[in-house]
Each structure stands twice: as structure tokens, then as C-alpha cells.
C-alpha positions as CSV (number, residue, x, y, z in Angstrom):
1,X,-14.2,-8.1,9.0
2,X,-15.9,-4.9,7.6
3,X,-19.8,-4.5,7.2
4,X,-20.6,-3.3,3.6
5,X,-23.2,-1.6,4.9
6,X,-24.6,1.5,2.2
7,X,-21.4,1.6,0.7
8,X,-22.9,1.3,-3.6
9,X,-20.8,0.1,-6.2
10,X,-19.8,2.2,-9.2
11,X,-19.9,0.9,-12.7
12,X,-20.0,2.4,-16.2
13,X,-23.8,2.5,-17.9
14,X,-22.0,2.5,-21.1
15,X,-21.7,-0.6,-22.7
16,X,-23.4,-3.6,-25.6
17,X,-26.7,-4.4,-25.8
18,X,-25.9,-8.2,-25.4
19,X,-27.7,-10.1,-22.7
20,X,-25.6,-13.0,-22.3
21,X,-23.6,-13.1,-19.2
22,X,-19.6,-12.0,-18.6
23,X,-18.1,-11.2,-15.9
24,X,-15.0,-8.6,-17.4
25,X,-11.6,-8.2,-15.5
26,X,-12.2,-4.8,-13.0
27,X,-8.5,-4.3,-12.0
28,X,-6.8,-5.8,-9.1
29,X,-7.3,-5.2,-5.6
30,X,-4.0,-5.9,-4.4
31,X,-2.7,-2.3,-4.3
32,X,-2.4,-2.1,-8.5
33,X,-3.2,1.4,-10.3
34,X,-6.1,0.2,-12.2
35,X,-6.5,3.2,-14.0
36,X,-3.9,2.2,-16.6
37,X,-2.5,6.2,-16.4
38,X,-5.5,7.6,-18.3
39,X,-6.1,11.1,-17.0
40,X,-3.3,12.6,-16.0
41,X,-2.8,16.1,-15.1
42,X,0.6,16.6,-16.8
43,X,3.0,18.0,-14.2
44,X,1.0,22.0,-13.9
45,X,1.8,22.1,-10.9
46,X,0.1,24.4,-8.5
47,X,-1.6,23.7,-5.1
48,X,-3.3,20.6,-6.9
49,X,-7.4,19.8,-5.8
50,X,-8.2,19.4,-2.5
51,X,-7.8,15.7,-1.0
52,X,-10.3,16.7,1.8
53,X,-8.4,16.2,4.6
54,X,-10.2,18.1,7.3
55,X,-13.8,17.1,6.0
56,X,-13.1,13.3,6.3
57,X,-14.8,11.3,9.0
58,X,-13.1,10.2,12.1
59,X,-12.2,6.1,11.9
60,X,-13.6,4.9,15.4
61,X,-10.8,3.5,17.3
62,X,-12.2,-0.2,18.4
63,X,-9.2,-1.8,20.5
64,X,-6.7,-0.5,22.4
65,X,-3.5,-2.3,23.2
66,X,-1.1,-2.3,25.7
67,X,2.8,-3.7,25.2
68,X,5.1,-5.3,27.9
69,X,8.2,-3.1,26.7
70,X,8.5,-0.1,24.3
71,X,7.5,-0.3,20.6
72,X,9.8,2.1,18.3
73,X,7.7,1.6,14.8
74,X,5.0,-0.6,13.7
75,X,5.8,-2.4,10.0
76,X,2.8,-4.1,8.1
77,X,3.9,-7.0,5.8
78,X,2.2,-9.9,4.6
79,X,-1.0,-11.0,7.3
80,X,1.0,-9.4,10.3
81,X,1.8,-5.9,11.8
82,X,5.6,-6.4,13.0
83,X,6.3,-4.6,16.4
84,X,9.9,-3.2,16.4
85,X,10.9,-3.1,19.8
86,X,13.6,-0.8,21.7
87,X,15.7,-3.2,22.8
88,X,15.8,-6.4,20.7
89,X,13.0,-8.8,19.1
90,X,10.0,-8.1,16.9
91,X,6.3,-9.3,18.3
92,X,3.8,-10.1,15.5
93,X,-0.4,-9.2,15.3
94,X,-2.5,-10.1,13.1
95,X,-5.3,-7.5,12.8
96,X,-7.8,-10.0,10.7
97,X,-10.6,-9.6,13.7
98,X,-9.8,-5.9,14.4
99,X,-11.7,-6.2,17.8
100,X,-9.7,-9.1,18.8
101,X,-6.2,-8.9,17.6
102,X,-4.3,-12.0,17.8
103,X,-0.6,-12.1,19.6
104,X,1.1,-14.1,17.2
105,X,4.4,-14.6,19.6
106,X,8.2,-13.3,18.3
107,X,10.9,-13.2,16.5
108,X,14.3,-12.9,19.0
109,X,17.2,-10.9,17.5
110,X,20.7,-10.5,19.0
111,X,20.1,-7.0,17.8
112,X,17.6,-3.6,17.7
113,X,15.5,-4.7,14.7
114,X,15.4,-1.0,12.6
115,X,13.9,-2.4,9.0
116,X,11.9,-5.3,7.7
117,X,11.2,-6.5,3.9
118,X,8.7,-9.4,3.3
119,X,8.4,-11.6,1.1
120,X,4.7,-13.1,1.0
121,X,5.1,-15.6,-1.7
122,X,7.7,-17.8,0.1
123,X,6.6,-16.5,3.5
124,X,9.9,-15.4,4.9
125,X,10.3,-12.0,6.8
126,X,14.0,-10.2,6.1
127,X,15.2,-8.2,9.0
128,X,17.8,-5.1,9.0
129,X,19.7,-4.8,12.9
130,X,21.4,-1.9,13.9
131,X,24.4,-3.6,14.5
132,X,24.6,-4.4,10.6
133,X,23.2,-7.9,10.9
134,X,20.6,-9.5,8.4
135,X,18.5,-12.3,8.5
136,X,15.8,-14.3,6.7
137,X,13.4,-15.7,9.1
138,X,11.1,-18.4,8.3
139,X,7.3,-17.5,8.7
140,X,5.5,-20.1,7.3
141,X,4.2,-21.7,10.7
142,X,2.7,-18.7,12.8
143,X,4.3,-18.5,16.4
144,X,6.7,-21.2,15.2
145,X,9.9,-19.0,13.3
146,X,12.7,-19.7,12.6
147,X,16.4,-18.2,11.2
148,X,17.2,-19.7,7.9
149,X,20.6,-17.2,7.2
150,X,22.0,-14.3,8.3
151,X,24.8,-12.0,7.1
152,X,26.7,-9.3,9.6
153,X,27.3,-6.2,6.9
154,X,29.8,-3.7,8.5
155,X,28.8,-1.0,5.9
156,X,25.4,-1.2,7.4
157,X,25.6,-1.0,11.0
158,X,24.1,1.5,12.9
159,X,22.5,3.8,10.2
160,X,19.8,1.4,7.8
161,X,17.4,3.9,6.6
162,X,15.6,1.4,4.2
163,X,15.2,-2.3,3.0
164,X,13.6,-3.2,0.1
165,X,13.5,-7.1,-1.9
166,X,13.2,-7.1,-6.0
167,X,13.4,-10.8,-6.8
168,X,16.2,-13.2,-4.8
169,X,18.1,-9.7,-3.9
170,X,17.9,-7.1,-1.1
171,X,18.8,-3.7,-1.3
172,X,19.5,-1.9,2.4
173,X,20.6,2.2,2.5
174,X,22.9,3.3,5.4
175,X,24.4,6.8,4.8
176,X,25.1,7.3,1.3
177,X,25.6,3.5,0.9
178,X,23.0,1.4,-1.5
179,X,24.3,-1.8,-0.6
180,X,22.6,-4.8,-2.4
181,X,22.5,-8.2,-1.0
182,X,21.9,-12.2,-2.8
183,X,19.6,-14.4,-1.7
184,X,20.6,-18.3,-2.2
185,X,17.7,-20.6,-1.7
186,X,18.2,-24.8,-2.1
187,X,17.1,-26.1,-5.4
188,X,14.5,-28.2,-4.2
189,X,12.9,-26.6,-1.3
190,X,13.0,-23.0,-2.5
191,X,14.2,-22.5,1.4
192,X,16.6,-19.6,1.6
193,X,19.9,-20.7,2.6
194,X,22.0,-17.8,2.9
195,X,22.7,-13.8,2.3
196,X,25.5,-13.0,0.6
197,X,27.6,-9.4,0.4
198,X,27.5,-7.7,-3.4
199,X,29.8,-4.6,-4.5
200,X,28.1,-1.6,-2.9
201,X,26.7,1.5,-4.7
202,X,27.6,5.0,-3.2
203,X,25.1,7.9,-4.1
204,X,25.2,11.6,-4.1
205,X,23.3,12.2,-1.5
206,X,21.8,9.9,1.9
207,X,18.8,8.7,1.0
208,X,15.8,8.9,3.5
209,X,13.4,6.7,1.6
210,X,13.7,3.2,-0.6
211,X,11.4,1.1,-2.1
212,X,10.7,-1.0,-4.7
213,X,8.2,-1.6,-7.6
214,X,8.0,-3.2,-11.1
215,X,11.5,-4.6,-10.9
216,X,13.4,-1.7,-10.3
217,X,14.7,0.7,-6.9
218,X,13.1,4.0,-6.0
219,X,15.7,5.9,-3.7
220,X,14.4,10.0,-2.6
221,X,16.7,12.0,-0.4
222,X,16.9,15.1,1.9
223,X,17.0,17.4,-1.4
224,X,13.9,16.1,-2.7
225,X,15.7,14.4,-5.6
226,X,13.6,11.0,-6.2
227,X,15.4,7.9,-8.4
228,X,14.6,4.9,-10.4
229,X,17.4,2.6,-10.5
230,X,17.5,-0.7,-12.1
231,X,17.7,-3.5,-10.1
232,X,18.4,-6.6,-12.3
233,X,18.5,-10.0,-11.4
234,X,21.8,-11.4,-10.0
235,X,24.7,-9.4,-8.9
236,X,24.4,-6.6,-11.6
237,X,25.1,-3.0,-10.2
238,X,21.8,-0.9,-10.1
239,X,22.4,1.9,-12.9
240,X,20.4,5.4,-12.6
241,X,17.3,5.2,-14.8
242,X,16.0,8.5,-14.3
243,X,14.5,11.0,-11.5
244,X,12.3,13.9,-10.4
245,X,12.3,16.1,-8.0
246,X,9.7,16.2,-5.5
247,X,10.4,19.6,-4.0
248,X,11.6,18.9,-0.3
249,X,12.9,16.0,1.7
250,X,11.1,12.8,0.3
251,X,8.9,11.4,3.5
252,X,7.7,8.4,2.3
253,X,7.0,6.9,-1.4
254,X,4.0,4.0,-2.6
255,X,5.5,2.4,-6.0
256,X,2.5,0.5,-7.8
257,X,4.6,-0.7,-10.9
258,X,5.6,2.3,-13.0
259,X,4.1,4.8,-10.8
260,X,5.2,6.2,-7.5
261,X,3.3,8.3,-5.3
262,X,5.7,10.8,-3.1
263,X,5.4,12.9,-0.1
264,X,8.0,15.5,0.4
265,X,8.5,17.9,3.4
266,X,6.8,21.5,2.9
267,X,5.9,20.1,-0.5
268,X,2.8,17.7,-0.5
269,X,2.0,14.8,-2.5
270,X,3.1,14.5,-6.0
271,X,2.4,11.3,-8.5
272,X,4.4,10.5,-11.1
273,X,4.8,7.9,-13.8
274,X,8.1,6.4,-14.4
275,X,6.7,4.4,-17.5
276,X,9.1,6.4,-19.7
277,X,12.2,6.5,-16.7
278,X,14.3,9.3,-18.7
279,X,11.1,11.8,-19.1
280,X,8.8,10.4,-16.0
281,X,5.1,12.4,-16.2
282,X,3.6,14.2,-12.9
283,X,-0.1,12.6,-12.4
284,X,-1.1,14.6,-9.6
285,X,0.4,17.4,-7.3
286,X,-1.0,18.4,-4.0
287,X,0.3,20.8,-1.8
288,X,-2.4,19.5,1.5
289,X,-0.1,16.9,2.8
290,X,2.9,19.4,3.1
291,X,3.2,18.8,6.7
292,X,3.5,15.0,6.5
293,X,5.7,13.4,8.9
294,X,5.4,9.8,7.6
295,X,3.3,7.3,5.5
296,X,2.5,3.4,5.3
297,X,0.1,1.4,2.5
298,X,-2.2,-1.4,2.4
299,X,-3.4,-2.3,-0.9
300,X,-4.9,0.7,-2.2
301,X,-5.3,2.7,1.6
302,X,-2.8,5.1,2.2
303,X,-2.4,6.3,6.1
304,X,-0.5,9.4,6.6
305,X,0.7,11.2,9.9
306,X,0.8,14.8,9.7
307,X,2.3,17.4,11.8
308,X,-0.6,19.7,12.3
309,X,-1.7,16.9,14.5
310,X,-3.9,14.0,12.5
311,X,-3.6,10.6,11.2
312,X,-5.1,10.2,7.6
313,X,-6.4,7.6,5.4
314,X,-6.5,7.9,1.8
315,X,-8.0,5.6,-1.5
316,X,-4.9,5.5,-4.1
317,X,-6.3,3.3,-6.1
318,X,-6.2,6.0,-8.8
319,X,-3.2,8.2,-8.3
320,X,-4.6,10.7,-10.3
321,X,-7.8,11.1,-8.1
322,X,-6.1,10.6,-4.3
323,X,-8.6,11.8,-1.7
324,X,-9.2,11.2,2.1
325,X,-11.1,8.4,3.7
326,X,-10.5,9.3,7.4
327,X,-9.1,11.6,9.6
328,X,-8.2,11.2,13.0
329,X,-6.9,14.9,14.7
330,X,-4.9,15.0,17.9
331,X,-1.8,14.5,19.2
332,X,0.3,13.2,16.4
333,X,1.0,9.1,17.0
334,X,4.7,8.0,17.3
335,X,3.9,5.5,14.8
336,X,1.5,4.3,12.2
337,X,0.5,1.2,10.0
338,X,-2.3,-0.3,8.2
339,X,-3.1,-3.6,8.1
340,X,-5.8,-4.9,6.2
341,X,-6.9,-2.4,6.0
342,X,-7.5,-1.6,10.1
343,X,-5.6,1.4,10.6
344,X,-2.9,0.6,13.9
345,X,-0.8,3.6,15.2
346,X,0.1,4.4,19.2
347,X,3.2,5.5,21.3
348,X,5.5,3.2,22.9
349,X,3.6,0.8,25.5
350,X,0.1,1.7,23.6
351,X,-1.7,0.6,19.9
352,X,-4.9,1.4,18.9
353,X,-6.8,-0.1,16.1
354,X,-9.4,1.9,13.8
355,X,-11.7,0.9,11.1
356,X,-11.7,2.6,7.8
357,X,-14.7,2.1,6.0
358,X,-14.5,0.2,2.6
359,X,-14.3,2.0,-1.1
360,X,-14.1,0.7,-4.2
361,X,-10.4,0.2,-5.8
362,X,-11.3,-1.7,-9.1
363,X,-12.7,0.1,-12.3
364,X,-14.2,-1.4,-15.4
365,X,-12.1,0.7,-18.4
366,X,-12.0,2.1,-21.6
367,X,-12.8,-1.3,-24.0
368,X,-14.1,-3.2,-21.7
369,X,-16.4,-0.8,-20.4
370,X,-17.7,0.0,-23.8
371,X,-18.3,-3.1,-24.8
372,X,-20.2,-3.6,-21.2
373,X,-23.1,-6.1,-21.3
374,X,-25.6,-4.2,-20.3
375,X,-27.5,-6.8,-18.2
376,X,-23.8,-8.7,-17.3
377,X,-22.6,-9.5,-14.2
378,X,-20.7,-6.4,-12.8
379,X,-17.6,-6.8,-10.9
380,X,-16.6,-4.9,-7.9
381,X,-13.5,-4.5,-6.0
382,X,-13.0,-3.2,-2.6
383,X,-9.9,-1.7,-0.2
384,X,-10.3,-4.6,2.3
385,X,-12.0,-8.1,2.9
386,X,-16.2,-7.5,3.8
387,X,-18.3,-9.6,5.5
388,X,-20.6,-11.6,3.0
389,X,-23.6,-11.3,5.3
390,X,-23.8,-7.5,5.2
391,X,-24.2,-7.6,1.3
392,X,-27.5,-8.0,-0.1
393,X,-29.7,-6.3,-2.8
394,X,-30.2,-3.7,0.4
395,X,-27.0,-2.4,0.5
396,X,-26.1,-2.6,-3.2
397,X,-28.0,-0.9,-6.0
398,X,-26.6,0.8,-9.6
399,X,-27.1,4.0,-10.3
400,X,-27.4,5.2,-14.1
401,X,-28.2,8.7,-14.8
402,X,-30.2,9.2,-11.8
403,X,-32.3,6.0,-11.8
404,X,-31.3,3.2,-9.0
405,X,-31.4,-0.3,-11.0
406,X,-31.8,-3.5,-8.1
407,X,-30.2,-6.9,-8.9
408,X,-28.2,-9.6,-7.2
409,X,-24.7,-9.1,-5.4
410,X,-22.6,-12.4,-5.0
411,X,-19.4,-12.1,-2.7
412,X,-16.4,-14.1,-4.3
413,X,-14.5,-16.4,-2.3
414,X,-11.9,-14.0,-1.8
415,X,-14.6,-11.4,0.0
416,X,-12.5,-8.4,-1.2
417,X,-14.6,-8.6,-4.5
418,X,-18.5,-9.5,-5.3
419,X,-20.4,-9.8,-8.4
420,X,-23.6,-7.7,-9.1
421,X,-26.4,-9.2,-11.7
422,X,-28.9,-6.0,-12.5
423,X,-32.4,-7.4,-12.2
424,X,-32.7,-5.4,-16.0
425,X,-30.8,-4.2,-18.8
426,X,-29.3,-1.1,-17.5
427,X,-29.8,2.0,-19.8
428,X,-26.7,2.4,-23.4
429,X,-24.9,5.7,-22.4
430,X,-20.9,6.6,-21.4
431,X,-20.8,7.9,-18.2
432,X,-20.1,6.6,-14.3
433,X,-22.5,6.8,-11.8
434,X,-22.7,5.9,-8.1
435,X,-24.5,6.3,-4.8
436,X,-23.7,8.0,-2.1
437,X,-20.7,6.4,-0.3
438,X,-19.3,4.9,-3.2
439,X,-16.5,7.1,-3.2
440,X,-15.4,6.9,-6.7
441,X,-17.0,6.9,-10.0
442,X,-16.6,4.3,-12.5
């Protein structure tokens, strides 16, 4: 679990001048924009700012693993890092104690294991073979899993690119084949009972990405052409809602509700905000990740492997304001993931695990913070659990317009997210300070 150490927390000084206690909503931590959109560049264009790649600190590698057989890619879902390897089977890790990962055993597959979806809620892991096959694995008892249904698609064997879940239905890409899939679970148990095969959509072009976010499909292709399609519940077809184009082959995509943060070959980063799906609105364009060969999420940590030779880590908790946490430079891994919020990447037989340092991923906002009590309890969020012992009126002090202000941080039983009571009324003023290592304003 991460030390809090100096990290400060940063909160608006502008606010009411009533004393009584409230603790206001700061924005989730579980990988929502809590920005709410407010801030947006527009779609200029241009190189973008700078995301401070090369100035970021290295994240000290604190475990090295080594693997029986071959790993091909490393998938974080749910509490567990699934390792996809090049034969058959998937082994599991949980990363919670980064400097003793635990082996949490396998899953055994008739087939090379090339895509995985998860769904947390219900606690069952959906997995795409290259022969075609899907199933729906059981994960509710760790080491213990079991196969609840599995459905051989011909369309789909040999060539899944992507597998995403929106609700009781999958949606898997092979070629230029969006082929959606039903899940049927028993009325009592909620247990998933079996996959079943839905008319098939065929695109323009092969898509190289997929994902999913506020009910409906993102699909980006070699062209740089990136989609919203509907995805409604049932066995509706998914209909073209709108698109954008990204400027080169579409790497990797993070969709946090309406928004969708894209990488695109000899391109870089762009944001954009599908809230509107016929006229979507560019956040954010940066040319520094042009070279990016692939990308995973955790929350609100973005890692990204480059081709110059370096793994990144980046806060997107506002994806207006992406910059870098971390940078490791070297020999570009085979693959990367991050899981909460360790950063796990390695070649074939060998993982390492790194720690990225905390930042704050939760804002108070427009109304709320106006109407900030000014001696209230202030709510922080953070990128990753912390260990309660490392915060203390030490390690976390408010700073309005250049004057530190002491108090009393409480971790919440979640230890993602603490409470700060200033020890006096902080000063009436808009603005949003912080200390060094804070990371963001507000």
C-alpha cells in the first residue's frame, strides 16, 4: 500500500463563511472525469502543452518476477492482473502488496486466451480464444474458478482484436466483424448461464481498438477514424452515433462516460467529448505521445509504452490537464498494465512491479466549491489506496494564497480518500492552491 508521504492536498480557498461542518461530494475516484468538461480547449489543435514526459521521475521497480512459460500480454481487470499465456491458460496476481505479489492460481482454456472483459460487479471474467471460443468464468472464489458457458463463434476465430461488455452483452472485433454476443444469467442467482450468437455488424474498416463507456461502443481503426456506436440493451444492432478522427492509427482509447481519451500513431494524444455524439468537442491535443506503441488505465493512471524507448504514467483525472507521473526509459517492455495503481510490465518469462506515487484525482467544483465552508471538512481523493499511518497533520497542510493552514486528516474506510478539518477558518477568495507534490490544483 502507498505511503502518503509529502504529497499535500489541493482544495479551493473560495467558499461561505459558515462554520458548521459538511463534508461536499469531490468527484469519484474510480477512474470518472471529475471535471464535469469545464475547460476545454476547443479542438485548436497544434502540438498541444507539454505532458512532461522526459522530466518525470523514474517509478522504482520493487519486485521482479519470473514465469514458468511465456506471457504474451498482461490484462488488469477487477483486483487481478491476468497473464495471457502463449500456449493456453491465463494465471492471475494480485498486486495489492506490490512487494509481495500474490499467485492467485489459473484459469485452463482449451485455447490461446487473446482478450479478456471483466465484469467486477458479478465477479465473472469473459475470455476471447483464438480459436473463436468464449467463455464466462466464475471468479468469485480466488484460486477456485470455474466455467459457467461458453460459445465457439466461427466469425471470430483466429483474429479478436478487442472485447468489450456494456450491460448483459459482449461485443468482440475480428477483421472487419463487430460481432455482439447475449449474456443469459438464471433469475435467481444472477449466475451467467450461457453466451448466445447475435446478427453481426460489418464496418468499413478493421478496427484496432474497442471499448466501451457510458452505455455505448467506441471502435478506432488503422485510418484514425474513431466511432461511437450505440450499444442498446438486448439484441438491438449497434447504429453509428458519430466520430472523429484522430489523425493516425488509433493505439489505444480510455472512455470515462462521454469522453474518450485517444492515442493515435504519429499523432499523439487527443481528448474528446462525445456528450453531443453528432458534433463531439476536442478537450485536449498533444502531439508528445506520437510514438505510442500501446496503453492500459487504472482508475485515473494512465501507463503508456512508447517507441523512443520508455514506459509512462500519466494523471487523467482531468482530460483537459493530462500530464506525466513517471517515466521509466529503456528498452521498450513487450507488455504493460497497471494495477492498482502498481505499474506491471516485462517480456515473456519476466514482470516487474513499480510504484507510482499518489496524486490527487477528485476536485471540489464550481457550486460546491463556492459555497465551500470555510472551516469544513475537505475531502480528498487519490489515484490509489494509501496507508492510513503515513497520514498525519505532517504530511498534509492547505495552502491558501501562500499561507500553509494545519488541521486534522482522517483516512475513510476506503483509504483511497481522507478528510482534512483546517485547525481555522481558511481565508474567502476563488482560487486553488497546493503544495509541492500535489500535482494538481483544485
Amino acid at each position: 500500500m502507498a505511503s502518503f508521504a509529502a504529497i499535500a492536498a489541493g482544495v479551493g480557498c473560495s467558499g461561505s463563511d459558515d462554520n458548521q461542518d459538511a463534508t461536499p461530494g469531490a468527484g469519484g475516484s474510480g477512474g470518472e472525469d471529475t471535471d464535469g468538461g469545464d475547460g476545454g480547449s476547443g479542438g485548436d489543435g497544434g502540438s498541444g502543452p507539454s505532458l512532461g514526459i522526459d522530466d518525470a521521475p523514474t517509478a522504482e521497480v520493487i519486485k521482479s518476477l519470473d514465469f514458468e512459460e511465456p506471457v504474451t500480454t498482461s490484462v488488469a481487470a477487477g483486483p487481478y492482473v491476468f497473464l495471457l499465456y502463449a500456449d493456453k491458460d491465463v494465471g492471475l496476481l494480485d498486486l495489492t502488496d506490490p512487494e509481495d505479489p500474490i499467485d492467485r492460481g489459473r484459469i485452463t482454456t482449451s485455447s490461446r486466451i487473446v482478450a479478456v472483459a471483466y465484469d467486477e460487479g458479478n465477479q465473472v471474467a469473459y475470455l476471447a480464444g483464438d480459436k473463436g471460443d468464449v467463455l464466462a468464468v466464475d471468479m468469485t472464489i480466488p484460486g477456485s474458478y470455474t466455467e459457467l458457458a461458453k460459445l465457439n463463434v466461427s466469425s471470430l476465430a483466429g483474429g479478436v482484436t478487442g472485447l468489450t461488455r456494456v450491460g448483459d452483452r459482449l461485443f468482440a472485433v475480428a477483421g472487419n466483424t463487430l460481432q455482439p454476443l447475449g449474456v443469459a444469467r438464471d433469475g435467481v442467482t444472477k449466475r451467467v448461464t450461457q453466451i448466445t450468437l447475435q446478427a453481426p455488424v460489418v464496418l468499413d474498416e478493421a478496427p484496432t481498438v474497442l471499448d466501451a463507456g457510458g452505455g455505448n461502443l467506441f471502435v478506432g481503426d488503422k485510418k484514425g477514424k474513431l466511432q461511437i456506436f450505440s450499444a442498446p440493451a438486448g439484441s438491438g444492432a449497434p447504429t453509428v452515433l458519430g466520430s472523429v478522427n484522430l489523425g493516425g492509427e488509433i493505439k489505444g482509447l480510455v472512455v470515462r462516460g462521454s469522453k474518450v481519451l485517444g492515442i493515435a500513431k504519429g499523432a499523439g494524444l487527443k481528448a474528446v467529448d462525445f456528450y453531443k455524439p453528432g458534433s463531439p468537442k476536442v478537450l485536449l491535443e498533444s502531439e508528445e505521445l506520437s510514438d505510442a506503441a500501446g496503453i492500459r488505465v487504472f482508475g485515473t493512471t494512465l501507463v503508456v509504452g512508447l517507441d523512443r524507448g520508455a514506459v509512462s504514467t500519466l494523471d487523467i483525472s482531468r482530460l483537459d490537464s493530462v500530464r506525466a507521473v513517471t517515466t521509466n526509459k529503456g528498452k521498450l517492455p513487450a507488455w504493460i498494465a497497471i494495477s492498482k495503481g502498481q505499474l506491471f510490465f516485462g517480456d515473456d518469462k519476466k514482470g516487474n512491479v513499480a510504484i507510482v506515487p499518489p496524486f490527487l484525482s477528485g476536485r471540489v467544483t464550481g457550486p460546491t466549491r463556492d459555497s465551500f465552508p470555510l472551516k469544513g471538512l475537505i475531502p480528498v481523493t487519490l489515484s490509489k489506496d494509501i496507508d492510513p499511518a503515513t497520514v498525519s497533520p505532517n504530511t498534509v497542510k492547505v495552502t491558501c494564497d501562500g499561507k500553509a493552514f494545519a488541521g486534522a486528516p482522517t483516512v475513510m474506510p476506503l483509504q483511497h480518500t481522507f478528510v482534512f478539518k483546517p485547525s481555522e477558518q481558511l481565508p474567502k477568495r476563488s482560487g486553488f492552491h497546493h503544495l509541492p507534490g500535489a500535482g494538481r490544483d483544485g
